[in-house]
Residue frames relative to the residue before (quaternion, step in Angstrom):
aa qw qx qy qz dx dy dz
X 1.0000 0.0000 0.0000 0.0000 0.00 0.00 0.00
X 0.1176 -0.8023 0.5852 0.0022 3.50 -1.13 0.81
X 0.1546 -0.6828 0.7059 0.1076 3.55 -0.65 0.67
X 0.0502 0.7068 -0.7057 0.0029 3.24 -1.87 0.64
X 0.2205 -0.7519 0.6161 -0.0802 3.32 -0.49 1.10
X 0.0815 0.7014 -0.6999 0.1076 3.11 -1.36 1.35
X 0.7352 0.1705 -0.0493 0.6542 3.63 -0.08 1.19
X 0.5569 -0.4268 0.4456 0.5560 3.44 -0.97 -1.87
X 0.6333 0.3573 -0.5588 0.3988 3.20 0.81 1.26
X 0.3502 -0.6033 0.7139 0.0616 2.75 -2.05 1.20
X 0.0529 0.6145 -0.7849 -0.0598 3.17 -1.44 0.04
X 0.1906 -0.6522 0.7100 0.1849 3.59 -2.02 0.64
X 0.3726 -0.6684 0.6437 0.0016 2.84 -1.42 0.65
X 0.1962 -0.6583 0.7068 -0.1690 3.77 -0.16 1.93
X 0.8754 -0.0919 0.2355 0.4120 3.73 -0.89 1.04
X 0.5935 -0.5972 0.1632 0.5143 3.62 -0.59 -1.04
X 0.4762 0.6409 -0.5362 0.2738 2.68 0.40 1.23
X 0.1691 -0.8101 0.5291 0.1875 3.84 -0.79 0.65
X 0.1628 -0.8452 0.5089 0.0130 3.99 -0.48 0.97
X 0.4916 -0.6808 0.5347 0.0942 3.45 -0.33 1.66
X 0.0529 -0.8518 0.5055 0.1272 3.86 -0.14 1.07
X 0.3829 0.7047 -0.4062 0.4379 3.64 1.99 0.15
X 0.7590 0.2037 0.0824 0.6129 3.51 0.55 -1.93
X 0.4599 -0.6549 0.5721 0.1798 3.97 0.37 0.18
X 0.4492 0.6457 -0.4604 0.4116 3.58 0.75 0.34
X 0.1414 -0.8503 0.4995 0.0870 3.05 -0.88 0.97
X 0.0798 -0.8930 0.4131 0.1601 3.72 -0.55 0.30
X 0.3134 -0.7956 0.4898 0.1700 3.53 -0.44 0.90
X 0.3755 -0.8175 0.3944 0.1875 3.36 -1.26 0.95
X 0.7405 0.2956 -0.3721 0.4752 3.19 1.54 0.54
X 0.7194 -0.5670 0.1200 0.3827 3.61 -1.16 1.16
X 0.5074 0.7031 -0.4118 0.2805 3.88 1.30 -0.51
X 0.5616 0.4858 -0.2594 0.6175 3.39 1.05 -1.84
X 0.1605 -0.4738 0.8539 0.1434 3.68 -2.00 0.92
X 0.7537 -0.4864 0.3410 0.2812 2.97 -2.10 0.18
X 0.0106 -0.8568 0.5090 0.0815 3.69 -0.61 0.39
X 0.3177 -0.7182 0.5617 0.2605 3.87 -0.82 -0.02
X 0.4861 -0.6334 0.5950 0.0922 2.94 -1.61 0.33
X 0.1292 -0.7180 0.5078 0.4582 4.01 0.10 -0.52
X 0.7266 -0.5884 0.2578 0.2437 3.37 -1.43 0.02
X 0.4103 0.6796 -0.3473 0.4992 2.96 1.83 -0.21
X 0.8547 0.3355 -0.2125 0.3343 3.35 0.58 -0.91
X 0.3259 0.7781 -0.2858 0.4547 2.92 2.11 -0.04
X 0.8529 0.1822 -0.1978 0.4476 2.89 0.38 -1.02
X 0.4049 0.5740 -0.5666 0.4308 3.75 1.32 -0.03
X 0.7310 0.4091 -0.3968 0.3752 3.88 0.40 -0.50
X 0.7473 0.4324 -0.3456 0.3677 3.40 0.50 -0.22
X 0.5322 0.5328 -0.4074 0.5167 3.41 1.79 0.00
X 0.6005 0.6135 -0.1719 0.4832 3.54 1.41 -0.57
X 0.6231 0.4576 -0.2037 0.6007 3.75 1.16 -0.97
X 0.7561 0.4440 -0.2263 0.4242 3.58 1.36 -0.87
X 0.5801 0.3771 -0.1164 0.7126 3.21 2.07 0.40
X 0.3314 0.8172 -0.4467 0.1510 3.04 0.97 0.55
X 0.7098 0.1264 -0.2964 0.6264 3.91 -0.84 0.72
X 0.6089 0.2822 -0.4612 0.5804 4.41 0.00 0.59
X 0.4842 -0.6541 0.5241 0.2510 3.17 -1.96 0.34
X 0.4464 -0.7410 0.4963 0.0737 3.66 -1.54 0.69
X 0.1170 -0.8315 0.4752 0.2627 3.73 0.68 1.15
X 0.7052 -0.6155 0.2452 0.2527 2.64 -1.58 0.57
X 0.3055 0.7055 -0.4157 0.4860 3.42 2.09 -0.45
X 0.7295 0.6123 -0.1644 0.2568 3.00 0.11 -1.73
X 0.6213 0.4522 -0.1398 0.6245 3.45 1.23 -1.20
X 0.6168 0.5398 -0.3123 0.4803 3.67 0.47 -1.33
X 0.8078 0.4873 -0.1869 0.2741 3.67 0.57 -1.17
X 0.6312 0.5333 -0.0083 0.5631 3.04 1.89 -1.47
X 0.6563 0.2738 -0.2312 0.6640 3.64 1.16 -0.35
X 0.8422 0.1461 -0.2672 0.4449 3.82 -0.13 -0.38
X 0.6833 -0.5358 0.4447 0.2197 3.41 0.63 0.54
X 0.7665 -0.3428 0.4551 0.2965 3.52 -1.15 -1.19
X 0.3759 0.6268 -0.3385 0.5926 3.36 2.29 -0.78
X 0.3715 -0.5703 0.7158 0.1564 3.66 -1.08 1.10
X 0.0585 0.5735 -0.8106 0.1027 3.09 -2.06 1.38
X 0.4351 -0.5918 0.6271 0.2593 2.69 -1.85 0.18
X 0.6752 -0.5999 0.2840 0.3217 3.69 -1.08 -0.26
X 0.4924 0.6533 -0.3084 0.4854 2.53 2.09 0.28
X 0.4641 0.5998 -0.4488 0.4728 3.62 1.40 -0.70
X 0.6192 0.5270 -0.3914 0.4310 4.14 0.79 -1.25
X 0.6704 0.5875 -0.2936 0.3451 2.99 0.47 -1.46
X 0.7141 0.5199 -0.1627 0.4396 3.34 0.41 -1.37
X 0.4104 0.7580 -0.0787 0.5008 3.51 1.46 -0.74
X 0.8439 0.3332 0.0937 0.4099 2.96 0.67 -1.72
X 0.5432 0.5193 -0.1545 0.6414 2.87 1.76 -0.33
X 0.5965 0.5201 -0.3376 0.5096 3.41 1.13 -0.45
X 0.5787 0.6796 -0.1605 0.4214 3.18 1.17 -1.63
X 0.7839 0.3843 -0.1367 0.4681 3.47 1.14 -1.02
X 0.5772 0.5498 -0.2072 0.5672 3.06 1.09 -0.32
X 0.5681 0.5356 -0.2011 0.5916 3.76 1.40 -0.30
X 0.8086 0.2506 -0.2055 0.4910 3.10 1.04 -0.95
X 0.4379 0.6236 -0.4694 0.4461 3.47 1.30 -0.15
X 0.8333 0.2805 -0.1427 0.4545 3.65 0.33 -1.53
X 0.6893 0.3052 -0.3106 0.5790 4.01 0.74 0.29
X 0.6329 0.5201 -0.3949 0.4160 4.00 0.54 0.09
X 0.1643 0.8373 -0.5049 -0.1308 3.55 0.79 -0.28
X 0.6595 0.4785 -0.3048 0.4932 3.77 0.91 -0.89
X 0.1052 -0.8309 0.5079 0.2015 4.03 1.51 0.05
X 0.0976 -0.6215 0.7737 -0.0754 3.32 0.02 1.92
X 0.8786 0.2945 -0.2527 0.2784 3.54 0.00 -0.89
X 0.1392 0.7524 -0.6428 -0.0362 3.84 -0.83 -0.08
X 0.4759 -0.6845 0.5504 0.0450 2.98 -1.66 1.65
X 0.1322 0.7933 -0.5930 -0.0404 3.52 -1.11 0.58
X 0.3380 -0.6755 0.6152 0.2258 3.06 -1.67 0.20
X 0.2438 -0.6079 0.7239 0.2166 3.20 -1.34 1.08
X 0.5552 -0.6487 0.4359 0.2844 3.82 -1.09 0.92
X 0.8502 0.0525 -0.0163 0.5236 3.47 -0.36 0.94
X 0.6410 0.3888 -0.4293 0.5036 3.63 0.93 -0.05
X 0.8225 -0.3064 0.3513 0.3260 3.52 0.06 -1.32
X 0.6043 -0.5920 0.4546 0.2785 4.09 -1.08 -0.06
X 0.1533 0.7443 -0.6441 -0.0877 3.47 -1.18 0.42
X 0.4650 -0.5005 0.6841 0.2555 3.64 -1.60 0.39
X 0.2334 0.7354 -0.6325 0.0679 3.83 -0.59 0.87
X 0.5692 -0.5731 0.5688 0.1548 3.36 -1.20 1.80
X 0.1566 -0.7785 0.5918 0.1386 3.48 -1.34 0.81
X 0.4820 0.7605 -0.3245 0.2899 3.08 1.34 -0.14
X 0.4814 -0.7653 0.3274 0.2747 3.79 -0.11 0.66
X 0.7420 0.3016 -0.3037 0.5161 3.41 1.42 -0.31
């Protein structure tokens, strides 16, 4: 994962793919993939996740840091997650990354890469 920052935007960069963490837009570095977005919820669940990467992220923790004060349930995370996967399924192809769930505790972002 790579952050780049120009100003107060960042964007990461998952393989080839580079995601805008301002607008959720995602761009793809080869000509097949048009542009797509992400929403912001899940935006930022990845970058609290990438910023924790290989350790887990309770779900409080996530619940608090991404929605703020706005009451959810654990389904809003959940649901989230599922987005989150699906993102990484279709834009990871080399699957550096893979989500998990620890039952009842919480999420991590683990790197498959060996170094």
């Amino acid at each position: 994962m790579e952050f780049e920052s120009s100003n107060t935007v960042k964007n990461i960069k998952i393989g080839n793919v580079e995601i805008n963490l301002l607008s959720g837009v995602i761009k793809h570095k080869t000509p097949q993939f048009k542009f797509d977005r992400v929403g912001r919820r899940e935006v930022k669940a990845l970058e609290l996740l990438l910023d924790n990467e290989n350790d887990i992220v309770s779900k409080l923790m996530l619940m608090d840091l991404v929605w703020g004060e706005q009451i959810v349930t654990e389904n809003s995370l959940a649901v989230a997650m599922f987005n989150l996967r699906k993102l990484l399924k279709k834009y990871d192809e080399k699957n550096h990354y893979t989500l998990v769930n620890v039952s009842g505790y919480g999420y991590g972002l683990y790197s498959n890469n060996p170094f």
